[in-house]
C-alpha positions in Angstrom: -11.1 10.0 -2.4 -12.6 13.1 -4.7 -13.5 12.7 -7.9 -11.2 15.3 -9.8 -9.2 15.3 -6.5 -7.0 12.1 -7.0 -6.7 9.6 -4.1 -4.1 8.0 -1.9 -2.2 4.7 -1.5 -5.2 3.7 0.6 -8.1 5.1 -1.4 -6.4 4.0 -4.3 -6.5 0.0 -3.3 -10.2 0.7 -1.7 -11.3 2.3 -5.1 -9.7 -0.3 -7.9 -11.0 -3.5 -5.7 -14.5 -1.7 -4.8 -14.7 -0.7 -9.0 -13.6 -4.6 -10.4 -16.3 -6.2 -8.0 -13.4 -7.8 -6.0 -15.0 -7.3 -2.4 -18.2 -8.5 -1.6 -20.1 -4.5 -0.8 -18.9 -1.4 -1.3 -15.7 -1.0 1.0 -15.5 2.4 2.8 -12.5 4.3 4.4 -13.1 6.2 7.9 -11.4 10.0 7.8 -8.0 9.9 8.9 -5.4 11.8 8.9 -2.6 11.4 6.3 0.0 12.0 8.9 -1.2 8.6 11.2 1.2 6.6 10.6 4.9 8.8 11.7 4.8 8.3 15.8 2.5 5.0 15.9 3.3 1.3 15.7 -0.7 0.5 15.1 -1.5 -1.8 12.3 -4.3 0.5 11.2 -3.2 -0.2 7.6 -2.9 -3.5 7.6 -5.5 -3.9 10.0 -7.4 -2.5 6.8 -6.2 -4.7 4.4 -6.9 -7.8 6.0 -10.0 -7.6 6.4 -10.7 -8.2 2.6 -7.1 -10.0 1.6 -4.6 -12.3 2.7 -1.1 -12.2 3.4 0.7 -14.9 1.4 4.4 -15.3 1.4 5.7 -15.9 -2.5 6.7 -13.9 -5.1 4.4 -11.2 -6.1 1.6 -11.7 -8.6 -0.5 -9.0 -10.9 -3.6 -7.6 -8.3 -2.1 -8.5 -5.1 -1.4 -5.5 -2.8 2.2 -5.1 -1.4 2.8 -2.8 1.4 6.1 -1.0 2.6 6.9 -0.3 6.4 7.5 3.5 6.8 8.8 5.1 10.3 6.8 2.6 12.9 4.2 1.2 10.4 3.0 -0.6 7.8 1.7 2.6 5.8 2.5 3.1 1.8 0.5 0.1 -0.8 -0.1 0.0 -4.5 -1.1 -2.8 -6.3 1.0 -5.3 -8.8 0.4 -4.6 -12.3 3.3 -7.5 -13.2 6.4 -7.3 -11.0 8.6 -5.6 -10.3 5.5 -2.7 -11.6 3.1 -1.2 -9.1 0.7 1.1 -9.1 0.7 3.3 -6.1 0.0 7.4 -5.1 1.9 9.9 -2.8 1.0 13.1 -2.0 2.2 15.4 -4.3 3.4 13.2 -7.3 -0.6 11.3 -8.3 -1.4 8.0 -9.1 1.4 6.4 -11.1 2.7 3.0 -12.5 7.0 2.8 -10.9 9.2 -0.3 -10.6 9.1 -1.3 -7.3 12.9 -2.3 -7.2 14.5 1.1 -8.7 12.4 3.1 -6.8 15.1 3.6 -3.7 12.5 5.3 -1.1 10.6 1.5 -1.4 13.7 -0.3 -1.3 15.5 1.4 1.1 14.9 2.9 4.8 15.8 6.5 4.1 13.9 8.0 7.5 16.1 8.9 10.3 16.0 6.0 12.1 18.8 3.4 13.6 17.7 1.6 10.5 18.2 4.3 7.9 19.9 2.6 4.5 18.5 -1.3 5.0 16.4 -3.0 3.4 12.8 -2.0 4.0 10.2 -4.3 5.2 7.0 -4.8 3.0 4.4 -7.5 3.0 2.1 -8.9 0.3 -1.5 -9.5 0.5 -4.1 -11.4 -1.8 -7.9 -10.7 -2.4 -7.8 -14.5 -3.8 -6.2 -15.4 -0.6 -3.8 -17.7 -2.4 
């Protein structure tokens, strides 16, 4: 996270929730590599997450987090603007606003895995915890 630079899915949660006063301090990210999350089953992501939001289990609201499962992991977020809209970043492509359903690489398993072409997992988290 560089000003001028852009950010990532992570930074990008870290920097809107750290900016509206959300979390109680300043909430900082540890180096890592963007790469983490292809050969490892760690909830480092998540891990993350919950330590300032709760998962809930309903149908997505504007400002919660929503996270997709890629190769082994929980690793790809963007927040709800007003579903099926998100705001997320890739590598490559910025910060953006996408519809969460048309978008087929977060609806679909498209990695090389026994999996490829099923649904793929996500989870949804709240900073109100509710």
């Amino acid at each position: 996270m560089i000003k001028g630079v852009g950010v990532d899915c992570a930074t990008l949660l870290i920097a809107c929730f750290n900016e509206a006063g959300v979390v109680d301090g300043k909430v900082e990210v540890p180096p890592y590599s963007p790469s983490w999350h292809l050969h490892r089953e760690e909830a480092k992501y998540t891990d993350f997450i919950e330590r300032f939001a709760t998962e809930v289990f309903r149908e997505p609201l504007p400002g919660d987090i929503i996270v997709w499962k890629f190769h082994k992991s929980y690793a790809h977020g963007g927040i709800v603007t007003d579903w099926p809209n998100v705001i997320h970043a890739f590598i490559g492509r910025g910060t953006f606003e996408d519809d969460a359903l048309a978008n087929q690489m977060l609806t679909t398993i498209s990695e090389r895995v026994p999996e490829q072409g099923e649904p793929r997992p996500h989870k949804l988290y709240s900073v109100w915890g509710t």
